[in-house]
C-alpha positions in Angstrom: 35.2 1.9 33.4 32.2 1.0 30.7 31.0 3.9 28.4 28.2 2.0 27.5 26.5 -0.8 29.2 23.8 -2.0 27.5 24.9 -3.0 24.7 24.7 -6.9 23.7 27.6 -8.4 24.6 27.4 -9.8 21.0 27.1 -6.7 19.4 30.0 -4.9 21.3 32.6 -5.0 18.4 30.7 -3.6 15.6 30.7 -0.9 12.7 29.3 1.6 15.0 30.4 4.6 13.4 29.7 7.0 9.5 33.3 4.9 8.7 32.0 1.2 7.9 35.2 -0.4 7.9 36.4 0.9 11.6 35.3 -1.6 13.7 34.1 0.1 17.6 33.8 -1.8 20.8 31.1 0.3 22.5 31.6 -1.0 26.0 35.1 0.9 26.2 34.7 3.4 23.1 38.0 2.1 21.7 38.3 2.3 18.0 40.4 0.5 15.2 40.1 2.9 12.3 42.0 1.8 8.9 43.1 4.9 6.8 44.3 4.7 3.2 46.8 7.3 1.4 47.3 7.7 -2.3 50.8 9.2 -2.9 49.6 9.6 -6.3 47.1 11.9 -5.5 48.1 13.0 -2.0 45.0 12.1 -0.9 43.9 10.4 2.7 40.6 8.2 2.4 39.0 7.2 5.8 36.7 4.7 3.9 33.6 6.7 4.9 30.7 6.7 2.2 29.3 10.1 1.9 32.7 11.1 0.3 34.6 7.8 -0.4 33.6 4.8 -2.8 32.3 2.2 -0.7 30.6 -0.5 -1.5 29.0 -2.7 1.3 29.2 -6.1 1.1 27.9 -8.8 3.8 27.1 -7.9 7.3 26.0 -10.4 10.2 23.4 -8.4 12.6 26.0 -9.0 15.4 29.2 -8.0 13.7 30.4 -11.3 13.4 31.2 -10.8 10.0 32.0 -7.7 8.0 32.9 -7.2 4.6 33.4 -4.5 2.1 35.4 -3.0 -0.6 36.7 0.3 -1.1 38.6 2.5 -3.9 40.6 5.2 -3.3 42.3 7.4 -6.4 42.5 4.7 -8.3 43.4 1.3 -6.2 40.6 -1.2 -4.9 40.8 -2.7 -1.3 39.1 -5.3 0.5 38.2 -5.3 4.1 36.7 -7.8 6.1 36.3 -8.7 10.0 35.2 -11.3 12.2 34.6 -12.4 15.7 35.7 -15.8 17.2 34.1 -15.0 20.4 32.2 -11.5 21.2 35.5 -10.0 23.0 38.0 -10.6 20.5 37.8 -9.1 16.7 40.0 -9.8 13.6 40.4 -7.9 10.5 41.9 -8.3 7.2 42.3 -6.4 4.2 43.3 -7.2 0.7 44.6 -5.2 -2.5 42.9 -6.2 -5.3 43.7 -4.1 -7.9 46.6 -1.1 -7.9 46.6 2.1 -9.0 50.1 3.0 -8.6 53.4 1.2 -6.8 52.1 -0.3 -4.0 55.3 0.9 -1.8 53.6 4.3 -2.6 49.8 3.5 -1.2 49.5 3.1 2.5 47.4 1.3 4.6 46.8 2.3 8.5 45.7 0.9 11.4 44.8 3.8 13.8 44.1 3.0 17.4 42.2 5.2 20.0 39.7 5.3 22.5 37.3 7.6 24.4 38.9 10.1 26.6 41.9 10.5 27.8 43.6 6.6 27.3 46.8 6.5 25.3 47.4 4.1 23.3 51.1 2.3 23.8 52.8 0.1 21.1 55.4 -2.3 22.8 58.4 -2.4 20.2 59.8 -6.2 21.9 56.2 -7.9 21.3 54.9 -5.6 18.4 51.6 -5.2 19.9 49.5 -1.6 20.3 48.1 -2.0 24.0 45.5 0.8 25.0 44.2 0.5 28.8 40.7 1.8 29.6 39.9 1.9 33.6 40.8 -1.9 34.4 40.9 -3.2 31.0 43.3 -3.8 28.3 42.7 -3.8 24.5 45.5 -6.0 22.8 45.9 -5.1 18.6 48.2 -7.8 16.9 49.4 -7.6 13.6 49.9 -10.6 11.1 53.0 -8.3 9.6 55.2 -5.9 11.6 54.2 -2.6 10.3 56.5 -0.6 8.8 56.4 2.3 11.5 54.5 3.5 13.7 53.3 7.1 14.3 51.5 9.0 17.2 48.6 12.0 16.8 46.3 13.9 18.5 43.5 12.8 15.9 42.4 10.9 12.9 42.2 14.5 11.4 46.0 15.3 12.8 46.6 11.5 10.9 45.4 12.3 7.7 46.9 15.6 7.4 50.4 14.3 8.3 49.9 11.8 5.3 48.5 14.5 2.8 51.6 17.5 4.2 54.1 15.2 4.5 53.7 12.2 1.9 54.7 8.7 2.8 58.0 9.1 3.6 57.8 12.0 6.7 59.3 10.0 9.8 59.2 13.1 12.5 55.9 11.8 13.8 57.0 8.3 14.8 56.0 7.5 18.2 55.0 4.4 20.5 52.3 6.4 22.7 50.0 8.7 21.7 46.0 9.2 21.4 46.0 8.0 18.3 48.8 5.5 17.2 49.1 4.2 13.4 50.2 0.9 12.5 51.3 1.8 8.9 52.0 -0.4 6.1 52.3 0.0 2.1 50.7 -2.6 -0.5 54.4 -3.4 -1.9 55.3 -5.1 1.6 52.3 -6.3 2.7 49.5 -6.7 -0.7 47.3 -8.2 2.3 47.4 -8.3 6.0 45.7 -9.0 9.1 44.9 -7.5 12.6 43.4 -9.2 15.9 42.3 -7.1 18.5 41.5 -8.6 22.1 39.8 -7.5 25.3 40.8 -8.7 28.1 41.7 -8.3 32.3 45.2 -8.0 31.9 47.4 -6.6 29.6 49.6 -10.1 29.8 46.2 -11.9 28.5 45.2 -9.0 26.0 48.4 -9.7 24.0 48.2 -13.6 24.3 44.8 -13.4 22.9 45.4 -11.2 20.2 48.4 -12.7 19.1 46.3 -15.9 19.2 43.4 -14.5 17.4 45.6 -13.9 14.1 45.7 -17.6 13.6 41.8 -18.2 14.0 40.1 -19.1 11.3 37.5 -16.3 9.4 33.9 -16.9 10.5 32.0 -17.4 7.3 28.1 -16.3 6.8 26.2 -18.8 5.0 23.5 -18.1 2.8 20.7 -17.3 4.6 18.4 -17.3 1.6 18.7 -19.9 -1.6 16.7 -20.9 -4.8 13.4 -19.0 -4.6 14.1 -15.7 -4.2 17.4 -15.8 -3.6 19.2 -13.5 -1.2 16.1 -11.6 0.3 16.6 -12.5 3.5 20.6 -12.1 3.3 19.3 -8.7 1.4 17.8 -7.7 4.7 19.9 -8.7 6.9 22.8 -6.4 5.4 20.6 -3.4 4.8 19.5 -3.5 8.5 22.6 -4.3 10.0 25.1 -2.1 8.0 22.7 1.1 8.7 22.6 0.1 12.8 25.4 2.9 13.7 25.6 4.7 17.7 24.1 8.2 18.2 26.7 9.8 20.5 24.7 12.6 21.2 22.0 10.3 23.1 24.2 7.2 23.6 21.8 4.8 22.2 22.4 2.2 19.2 19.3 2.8 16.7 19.3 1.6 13.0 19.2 4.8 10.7 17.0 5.5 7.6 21.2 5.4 6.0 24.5 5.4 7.4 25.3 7.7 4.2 22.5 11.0 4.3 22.0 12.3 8.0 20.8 15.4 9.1 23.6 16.6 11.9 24.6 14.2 14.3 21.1 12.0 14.0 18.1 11.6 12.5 14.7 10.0 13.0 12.0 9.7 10.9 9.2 8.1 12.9 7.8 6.0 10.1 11.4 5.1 8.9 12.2 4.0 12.3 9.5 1.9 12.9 9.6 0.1 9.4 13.1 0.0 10.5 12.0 -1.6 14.0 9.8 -4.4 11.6 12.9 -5.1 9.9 15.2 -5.4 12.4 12.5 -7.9 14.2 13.1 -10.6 11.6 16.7 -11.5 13.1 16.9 -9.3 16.4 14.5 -8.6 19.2 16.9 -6.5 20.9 17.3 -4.3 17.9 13.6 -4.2 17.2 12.8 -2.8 20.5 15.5 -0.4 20.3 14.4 0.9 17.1 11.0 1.0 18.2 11.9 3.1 21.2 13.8 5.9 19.4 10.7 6.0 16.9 8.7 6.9 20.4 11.4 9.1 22.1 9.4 11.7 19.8 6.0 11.4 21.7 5.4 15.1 22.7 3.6 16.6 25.4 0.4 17.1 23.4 0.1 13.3 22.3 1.6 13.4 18.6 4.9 11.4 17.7 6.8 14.0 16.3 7.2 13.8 12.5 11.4 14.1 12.6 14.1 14.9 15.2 17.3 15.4 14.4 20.4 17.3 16.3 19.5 20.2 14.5 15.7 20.2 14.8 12.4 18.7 15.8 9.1 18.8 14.0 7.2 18.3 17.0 4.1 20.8 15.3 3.4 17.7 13.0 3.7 13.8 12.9 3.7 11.0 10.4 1.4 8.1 9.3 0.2 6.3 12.1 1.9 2.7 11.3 3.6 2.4 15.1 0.5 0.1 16.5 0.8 -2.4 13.1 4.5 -2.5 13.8 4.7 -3.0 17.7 1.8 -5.9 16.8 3.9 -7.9 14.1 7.0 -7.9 16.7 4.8 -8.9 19.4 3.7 -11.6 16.9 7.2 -12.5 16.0 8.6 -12.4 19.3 5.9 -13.6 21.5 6.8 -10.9 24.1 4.0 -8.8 25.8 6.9 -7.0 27.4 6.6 -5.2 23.8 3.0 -4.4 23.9 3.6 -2.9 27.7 6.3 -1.0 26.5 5.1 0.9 23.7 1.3 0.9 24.1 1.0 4.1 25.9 2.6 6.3 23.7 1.1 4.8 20.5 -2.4 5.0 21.7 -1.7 8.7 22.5 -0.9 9.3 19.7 -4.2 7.4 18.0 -6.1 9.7 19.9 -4.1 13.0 19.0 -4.7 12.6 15.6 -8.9 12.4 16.0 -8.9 15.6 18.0 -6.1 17.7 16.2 -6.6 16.6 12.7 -10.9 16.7 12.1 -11.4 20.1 12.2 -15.0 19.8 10.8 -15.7 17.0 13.3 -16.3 14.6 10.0 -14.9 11.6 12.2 -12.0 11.9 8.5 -8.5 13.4 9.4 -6.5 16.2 7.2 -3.1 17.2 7.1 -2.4 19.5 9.7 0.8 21.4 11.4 -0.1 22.8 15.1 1.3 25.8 16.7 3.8 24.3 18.8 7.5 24.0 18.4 10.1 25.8 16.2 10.2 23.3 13.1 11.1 24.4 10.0 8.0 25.0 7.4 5.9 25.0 10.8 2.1 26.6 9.7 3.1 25.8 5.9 1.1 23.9 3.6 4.2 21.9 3.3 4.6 21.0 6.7 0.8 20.0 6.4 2.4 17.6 3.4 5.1 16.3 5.7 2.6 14.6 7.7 1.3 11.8 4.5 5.1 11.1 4.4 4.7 11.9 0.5 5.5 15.6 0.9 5.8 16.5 -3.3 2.8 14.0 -4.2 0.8 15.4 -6.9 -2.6 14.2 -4.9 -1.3 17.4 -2.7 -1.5 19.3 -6.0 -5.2 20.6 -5.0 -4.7 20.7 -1.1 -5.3 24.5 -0.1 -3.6 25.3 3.4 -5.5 26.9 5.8 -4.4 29.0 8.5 -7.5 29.1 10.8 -7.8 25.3 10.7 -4.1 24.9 10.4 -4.8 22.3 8.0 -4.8 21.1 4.0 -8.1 21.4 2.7 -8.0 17.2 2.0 -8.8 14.6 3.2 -5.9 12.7 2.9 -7.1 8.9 2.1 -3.9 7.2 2.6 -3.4 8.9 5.9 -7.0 8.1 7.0 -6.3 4.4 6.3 -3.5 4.6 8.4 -5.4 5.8 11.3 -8.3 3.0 10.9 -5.4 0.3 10.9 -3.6 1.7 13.4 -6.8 1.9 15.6 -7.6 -1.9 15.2 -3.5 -2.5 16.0 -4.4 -0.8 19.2 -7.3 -3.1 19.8 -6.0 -5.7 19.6 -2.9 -4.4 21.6 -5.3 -3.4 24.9 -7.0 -6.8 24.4 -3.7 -8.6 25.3 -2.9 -6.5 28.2 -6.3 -6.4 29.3 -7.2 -3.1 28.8 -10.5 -3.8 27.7 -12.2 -0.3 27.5 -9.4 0.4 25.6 -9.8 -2.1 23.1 -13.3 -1.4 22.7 -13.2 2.3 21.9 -10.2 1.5 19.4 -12.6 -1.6 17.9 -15.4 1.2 17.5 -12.7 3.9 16.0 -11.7 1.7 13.4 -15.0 0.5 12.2 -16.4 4.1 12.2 -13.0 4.9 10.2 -13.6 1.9 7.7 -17.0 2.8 7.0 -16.2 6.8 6.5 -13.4 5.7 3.7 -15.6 3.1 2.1 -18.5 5.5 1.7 -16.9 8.8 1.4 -13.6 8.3 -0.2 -14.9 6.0 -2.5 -15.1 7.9 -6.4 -18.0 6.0 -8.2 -17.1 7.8 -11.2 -13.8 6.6 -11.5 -14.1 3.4 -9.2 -11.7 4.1 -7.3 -10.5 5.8 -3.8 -9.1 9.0 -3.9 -8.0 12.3 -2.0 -11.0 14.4 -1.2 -11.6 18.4 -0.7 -13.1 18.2 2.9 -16.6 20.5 1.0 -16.6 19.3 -2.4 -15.3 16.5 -4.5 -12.0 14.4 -5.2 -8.7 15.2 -6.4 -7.6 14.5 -9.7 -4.0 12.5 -9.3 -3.8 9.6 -7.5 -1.5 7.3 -5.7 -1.3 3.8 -4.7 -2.3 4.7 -1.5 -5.8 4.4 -3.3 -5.2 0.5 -2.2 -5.0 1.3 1.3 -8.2 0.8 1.8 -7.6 -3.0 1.5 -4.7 -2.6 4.0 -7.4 -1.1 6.8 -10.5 -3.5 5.6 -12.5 -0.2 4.3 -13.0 -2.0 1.0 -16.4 -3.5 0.1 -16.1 -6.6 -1.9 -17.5 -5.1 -5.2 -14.7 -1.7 -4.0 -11.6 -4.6 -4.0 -12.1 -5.9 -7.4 -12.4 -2.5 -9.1 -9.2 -2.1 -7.4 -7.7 -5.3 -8.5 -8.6 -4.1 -12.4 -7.0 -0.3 -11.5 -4.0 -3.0 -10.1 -3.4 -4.7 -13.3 -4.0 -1.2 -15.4 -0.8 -0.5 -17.5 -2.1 3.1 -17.8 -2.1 3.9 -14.4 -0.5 1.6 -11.8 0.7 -1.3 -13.9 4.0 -2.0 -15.6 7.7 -3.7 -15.6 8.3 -1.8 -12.7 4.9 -1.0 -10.1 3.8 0.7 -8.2 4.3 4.3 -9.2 3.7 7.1 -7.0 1.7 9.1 -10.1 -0.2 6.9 -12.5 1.2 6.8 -16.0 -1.0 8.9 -17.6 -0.5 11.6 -14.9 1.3 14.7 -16.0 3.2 14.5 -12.7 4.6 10.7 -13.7 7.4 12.5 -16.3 8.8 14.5 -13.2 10.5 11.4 -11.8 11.8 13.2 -8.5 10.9 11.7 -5.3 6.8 11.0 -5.0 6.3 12.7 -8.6 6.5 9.3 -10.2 8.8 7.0 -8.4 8.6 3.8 -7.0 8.5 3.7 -3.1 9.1 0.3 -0.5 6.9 1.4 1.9 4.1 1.9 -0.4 4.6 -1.2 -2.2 4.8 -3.3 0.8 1.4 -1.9 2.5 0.0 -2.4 -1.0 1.3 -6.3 -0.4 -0.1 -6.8 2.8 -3.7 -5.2 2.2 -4.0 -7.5 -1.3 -3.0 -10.8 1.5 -5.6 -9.0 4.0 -8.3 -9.7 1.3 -7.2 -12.7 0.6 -5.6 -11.7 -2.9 -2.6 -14.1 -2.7 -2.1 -14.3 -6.1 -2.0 -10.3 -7.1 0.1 -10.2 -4.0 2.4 -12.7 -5.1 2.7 -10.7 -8.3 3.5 -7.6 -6.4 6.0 -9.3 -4.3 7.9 -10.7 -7.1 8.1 -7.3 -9.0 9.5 -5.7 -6.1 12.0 -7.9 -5.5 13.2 -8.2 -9.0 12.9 -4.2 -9.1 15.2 -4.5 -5.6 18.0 -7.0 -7.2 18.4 -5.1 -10.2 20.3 -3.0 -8.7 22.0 -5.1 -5.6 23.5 -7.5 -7.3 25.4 -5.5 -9.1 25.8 -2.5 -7.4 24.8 -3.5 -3.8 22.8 -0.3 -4.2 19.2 -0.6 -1.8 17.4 2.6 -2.9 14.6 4.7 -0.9 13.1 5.0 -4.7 13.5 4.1 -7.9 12.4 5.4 -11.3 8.8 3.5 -12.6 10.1 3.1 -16.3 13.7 2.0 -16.0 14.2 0.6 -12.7 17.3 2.6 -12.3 17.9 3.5 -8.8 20.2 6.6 -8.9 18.8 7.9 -12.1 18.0 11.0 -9.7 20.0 12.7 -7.5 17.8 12.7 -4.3 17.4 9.9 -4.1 19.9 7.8 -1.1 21.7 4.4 -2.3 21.4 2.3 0.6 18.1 3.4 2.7 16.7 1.1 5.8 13.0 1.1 4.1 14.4 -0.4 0.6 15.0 -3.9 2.5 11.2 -4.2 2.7 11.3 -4.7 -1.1 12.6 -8.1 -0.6 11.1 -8.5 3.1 8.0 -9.0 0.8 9.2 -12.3 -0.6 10.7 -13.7 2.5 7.0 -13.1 3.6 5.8 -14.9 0.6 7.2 -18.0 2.6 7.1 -17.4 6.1 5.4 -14.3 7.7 4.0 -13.2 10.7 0.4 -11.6 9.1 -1.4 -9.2 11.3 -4.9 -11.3 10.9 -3.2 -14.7 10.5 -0.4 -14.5 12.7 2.7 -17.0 12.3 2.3 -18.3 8.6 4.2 -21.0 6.3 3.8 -21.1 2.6 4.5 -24.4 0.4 4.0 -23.2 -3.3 5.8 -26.2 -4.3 9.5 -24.2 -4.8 12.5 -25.6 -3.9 13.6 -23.1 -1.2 16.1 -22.9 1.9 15.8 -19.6 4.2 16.6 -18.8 7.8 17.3 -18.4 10.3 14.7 -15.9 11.7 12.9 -14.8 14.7 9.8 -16.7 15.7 8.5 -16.9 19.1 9.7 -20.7 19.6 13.0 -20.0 18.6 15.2 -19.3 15.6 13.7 -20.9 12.6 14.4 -22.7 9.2 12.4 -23.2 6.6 13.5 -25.5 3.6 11.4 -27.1 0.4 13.0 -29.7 -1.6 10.9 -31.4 -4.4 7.8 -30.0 -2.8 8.7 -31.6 1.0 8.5 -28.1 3.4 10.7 -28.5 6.6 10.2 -26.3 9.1 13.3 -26.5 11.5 13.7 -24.9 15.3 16.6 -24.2 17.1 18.9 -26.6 14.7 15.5 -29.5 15.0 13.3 -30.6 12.6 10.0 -29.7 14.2 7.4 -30.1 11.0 7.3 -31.7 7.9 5.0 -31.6 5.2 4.1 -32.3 1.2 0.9 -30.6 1.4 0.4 -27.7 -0.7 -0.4 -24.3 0.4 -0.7 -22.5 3.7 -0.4 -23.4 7.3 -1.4 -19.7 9.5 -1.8 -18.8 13.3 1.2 -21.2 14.0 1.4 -21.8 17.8 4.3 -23.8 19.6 3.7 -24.2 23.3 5.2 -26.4 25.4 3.3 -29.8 25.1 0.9 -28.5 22.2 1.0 -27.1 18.5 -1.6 -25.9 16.6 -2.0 -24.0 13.1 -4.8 -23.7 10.5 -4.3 -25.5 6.9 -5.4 -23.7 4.0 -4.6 -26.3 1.3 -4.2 -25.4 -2.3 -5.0 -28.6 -3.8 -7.9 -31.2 -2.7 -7.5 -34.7 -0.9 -5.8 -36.0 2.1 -2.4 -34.8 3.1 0.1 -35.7 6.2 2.1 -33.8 8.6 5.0 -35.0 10.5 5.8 -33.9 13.7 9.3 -36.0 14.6 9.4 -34.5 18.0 6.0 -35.8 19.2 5.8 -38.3 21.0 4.0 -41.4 19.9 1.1 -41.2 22.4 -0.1 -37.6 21.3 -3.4 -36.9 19.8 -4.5 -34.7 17.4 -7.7 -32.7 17.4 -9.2 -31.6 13.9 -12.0 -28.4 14.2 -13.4 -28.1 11.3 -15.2 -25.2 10.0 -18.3 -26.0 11.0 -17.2 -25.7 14.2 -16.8 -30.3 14.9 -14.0 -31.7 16.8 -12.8 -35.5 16.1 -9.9 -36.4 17.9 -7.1 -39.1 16.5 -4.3 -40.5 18.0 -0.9 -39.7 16.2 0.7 -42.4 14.7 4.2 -42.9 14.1 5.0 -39.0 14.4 1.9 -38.3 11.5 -1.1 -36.9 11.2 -3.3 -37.4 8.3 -5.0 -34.0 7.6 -8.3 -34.1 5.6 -8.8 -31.9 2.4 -9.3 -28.5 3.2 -11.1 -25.6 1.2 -12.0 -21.8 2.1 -10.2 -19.5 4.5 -10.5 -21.0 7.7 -9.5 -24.7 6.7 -9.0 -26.9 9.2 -7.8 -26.6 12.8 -5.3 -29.0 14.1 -4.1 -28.8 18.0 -1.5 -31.8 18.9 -1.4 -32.3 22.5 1.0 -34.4 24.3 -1.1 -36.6 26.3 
């Protein structure tokens, strides 16, 4: 019997569960749970963070390797598992530092599954067997333990420990629900478990027994030299916060496996960015994500703001980023299969938001909460708040709710950005599958959007965009979503450069540490709790993207680099990724709401993975030589998993294990396209004259066609696997197609 079928066959030993060092294998809900006890303080530890110390180490996206350490009143412990092969799991821990006799500390192995299945321990072979419908789960031990007990529960576990102490043998059993394999750190300072799945019990125990003798599988670096660790950053923020929600028996990667709110949680913007994020290594995982960010579509045509087991705020929604998201894994991907599956409910709720959020009929959204639903705060000003995803930001300071309208009395610039971009996502989303009224009336929404925010949200006085009152004039605080309007192409030219000066304004939004979500010479800055002054990820990173939009790679650059020194501040030392941090110090838990390992803080340094290969919304699949030496991958790209290296300014892009492209040419290659036969990509070159590309997997008799901007073709034949690529200058470069002839 499976529990749970759809699950990767990869993924089905993982660290499902709030307890990161039990290891889970889905399919058959059977569960190897270590369990530490301190005779010293009489104290059981099930290594879980929200009341343990914990700190998370490295974590493959597939659970093929796990590591973390733990303390527990007083003694430090490392844990660690791999896979050899996606049926078979091995674990390890290690004491590394005691804090009393180590014949006194325990460590336990508890075994149980789903249901009703005992688990059995077979005293001639030393092996736990626990049988689930027709197959058997094997657990091997590198030691014997020292006993082995039987209990109803890991609960009924831990109070034996903590009633009994160490010593209690009345609970020794070889079958129960929950059978502990129980050693002490005087016996055994380090040990080892395998655990095997298999047919039959015979081959269970072979394997497992087996298994103890296979050799750890080691993560390399994913991410060296420039930048180092960002993409292994991500990786281990995204995979260690992918738990299971029981209650809808569905995997989903969770704003923190640390806060929660009941039994699950959803944020809809956390769960897309969490869908984006999960896109760079998984498209399995990014379309899960994506659809639990979309199992909140209601009835009326919103995306419901949060559900949790305890609640639903279905009366109001969140920014609209779903389209931008669902594009950039399309992009990544190459599959339309994502476009078809979440274009219905995303352009619902584009359209939601024109006709429940413009009261006036201005053709500009406000905050709003509808009368539907039983949320919390429902017809509150700050359930209007909860919809800008900034629900303490001093730019709500001079929002009056009202109850006719059911609305704030704003217009909420950051919010109305998010609409235009998300309208033009959707555009271009109907234009691939053909809907192509569709992608005309979202084309026509997001210019009339654009044109509303440049001209109405725009304060001449200050230069700047800001929050509006709906009948009269703007707010005084502002945010950085005052840059938004580069992020949704509302900014005029003259509009972007008065930006770029407010960018680079220590007053207001510059600094060690930027962007703050109150300028510095706001009274709300000194507050320093949650968007009273704090630095946010997902406001820095749409800050990022808009500056690329307009072609400000250098400002971009700057912001990418702040953020991810702001980011490994913190991780390196502490492993600590932050849903905010504080603007002057960069300290991450200088405040106590704020969460120590949050999905969204990974897009701090998703920015400067992107600095060298992204997959831009305007530019699609893009390459960046600036020249540093560099080594990062693998990651998703629609030809396959790529590499990307620079060594003494040589840039190697690398598919599937090949070396596809080579180049010394400076600057950026964009709208990469593998197909089978061809490649193309545009060549923005950052310094004049000639330069060559290497394709080794052409073959000799290909030919090369350059467009240049002026719309000529010349055709060459490819010689020797290179292609001589005249100097380029402005945006669009120079196209090259390679065609196999």
């Amino acid at each position: 019997m499976l529990l749970h079928t759809t699950i990767p066959l990869s993924r089905a030993w993982n660290s499902w569960s709030d307890r990161p060092a039990e290891m889970v294998f889905l399919p058959l809900g059977v569960r190897i749970t270590p369990i530490l006890y301190s005779s010293r303080s009489r104290t059981t530890s099930e290594i879980a963070p929200r009341s343990n110390a914990v700190r998370l180490g490295r974590h493959s996206i597939d659970g093929s390797h796990i590591d973390l350490e733990t303390d527990h009143s007083g003694t430090t412990l490392g844990f660690s598992a791999t896979k050899s092969d996606p049926f078979t799991v091995r674990g390890r821990w290690q004491g590394l530092k005691t804090g009393e006799w180590g014949l006194r500390f325990w460590v336990t192995i508890a075994i149980s599954a789903e249901g009703d299945d005992a688990v059995t321990f077979d005293t001639e072979k030393g092996v736990a067997l626990v049988r689930v419908g027709t197959r058997f789960v094997a657990i091997a031990t590198e030691d014997a333990p020292v006993h082995v007990t039987g209990h109803e529960s890991i609960a009924a576990l831990r109070a034996d420990f903590e009633t009994n102490g160490y010593f209690h043998l009345a609970s020794r059993s070889n079958a129960a629900p929950v059978l502990a394999l129980r050693f002490n750190l005087e016996m055994m300072r380090q040990g080892a478990y395998c655990a095997a799945v298999a047919d039959s019990a015979a081959l269970a125990i072979e394997k497992a027994i087996a298994g103890l003798g296979s050799r750890p599988v080691e993560i390399p670096p994913a991410h060296t030299a420039a930048y180092e660790g960002a993409l292994d950053a991500m990786r281990d923020v995204v995979a260690w916060n992918t738990v299971w929600d029981e209650t809808n028996a569905r995997p989903y990667t969770a704003v923190t496996r640390i806060w929660n709110l009941g039994k699950f949680a959803v944020w809809y913007n956390d769960q897309t960015f969490a869908a984006l994020l999960a896109g760079v290594f998984d498209a399995d995982l990014a379309r899960e994500n994506m659809a639990v960010a979309l199992a909140g579509a209601t009835p009326q045509g919103n995306i419901a703001c949060i559900v949790t087991s305890n609640d639903a705020w279905v009366d109001r929604s969140q920014p609209p980023h779903g389209a931008l998201v669902a594009w950039q894994l399309y992009q990544r991907t190459g599959e339309r299969s994502i476009l078809e599956a979440f274009y219905e409910a995303l352009a619902r709720n584009q359209r939601w938001w024109r006709t429940h959020r413009d009261p006036d009929g201005t053709g500009l959204v406000s905050c709003g909460s509808s009368d539907v639903g039983e949320g919390l705060y429902k017809g509150t000003a700050f359930a209007a708040r909860n919809e800008t995803g900034m629900d303490n930001s001093a730019t709500h300071d001079e929002a009056i709710y009202d109850p006719a309208t059911r609305s704030l009395s704003t217009f909420d610039l950051g919010l109305n950005c998010a609409l235009a971009l998300d309208a033009e996502m959707l555009s271009k989303m109907a234009a691939v599958l053909g809907y192509r009224a569709d992608a005309d009336e979202f084309a026509a929404a997001a210019a009339a959007s654009r044109k509303l925010i440049s001209e109405e949200l725009w304060d001449d006085r200050r230069n700047i965009f800001a929050n509006r009152q709906r009948k009269g004039g703007f707010v005084r605080s502002l945010s950085p979503t005052s840059f938004y309007p580069l992020l949704c192409g509302a900014a005029t030219a003259s509009q972007a450069e008065h930006l770029l000066r407010h960018l680079k304004d220590e007053n207001t939004f510059a600094g060690a540490f930027g962007l703050p979500n109150a300028t510095r010479d706001d009274p709300a800055f000194s507050d320093n709790v949650y968007w009273r002054g704090r630095i946010w990820p997902n406001v820095n990173f749409m800050v990022w993207l808009g500056l690329r939009r307009y072609g400000h790679f250098a400002e971009a650059s700057a912001v990418a680099r702040q953020s991810y020194d702001l980011f490994m501040k913190s991780w390196r030392t502490d492993r600590i990724a932050a849903e905010n941090y504080n603007a002057v110090t960069g300290e991450a838990m200088d405040q106590g709401d704020t969460d120590p390992f949050y999905i969204w803080a990974a897009l701090l340094p998703m920015m400067a993975v992107c600095e060298i290969c992204d997959f831009d919304p305007w530019r699609g699949w893009t390459i960046t030589n600036s020249g540093e030496d560099v080594s990062i991958g693998p990651m998703l790209t629609p030809a396959g998993s790529a590499t990307v290296t620079i060594r003494d300014g040589l840039l190697v892009l690398a598919l599937n294990g090949n070396d596809f492209l080579r180049t010394r040419i400076r600057g950026q290659m964009s709208n990469i396209v593998v197909e089978k036969g061809s490649v193309s990509f545009t060549v923005l070159a950052a310094e004049t004259g000639e330069g060559m590309i290497e394709l080794p997997t052409l073959e000799e008799d290909a030919f090369v066609a350059f467009h240049a901007e002026e719309g000529d073709v010349n055709w060459a034949r490819v010689l020797n696997g290179e292609i001589a690529v005249p100097a380029a200058s402005g945006y669009e470069g120079t196209r090259i197609k390679v065609v196999s002839s």
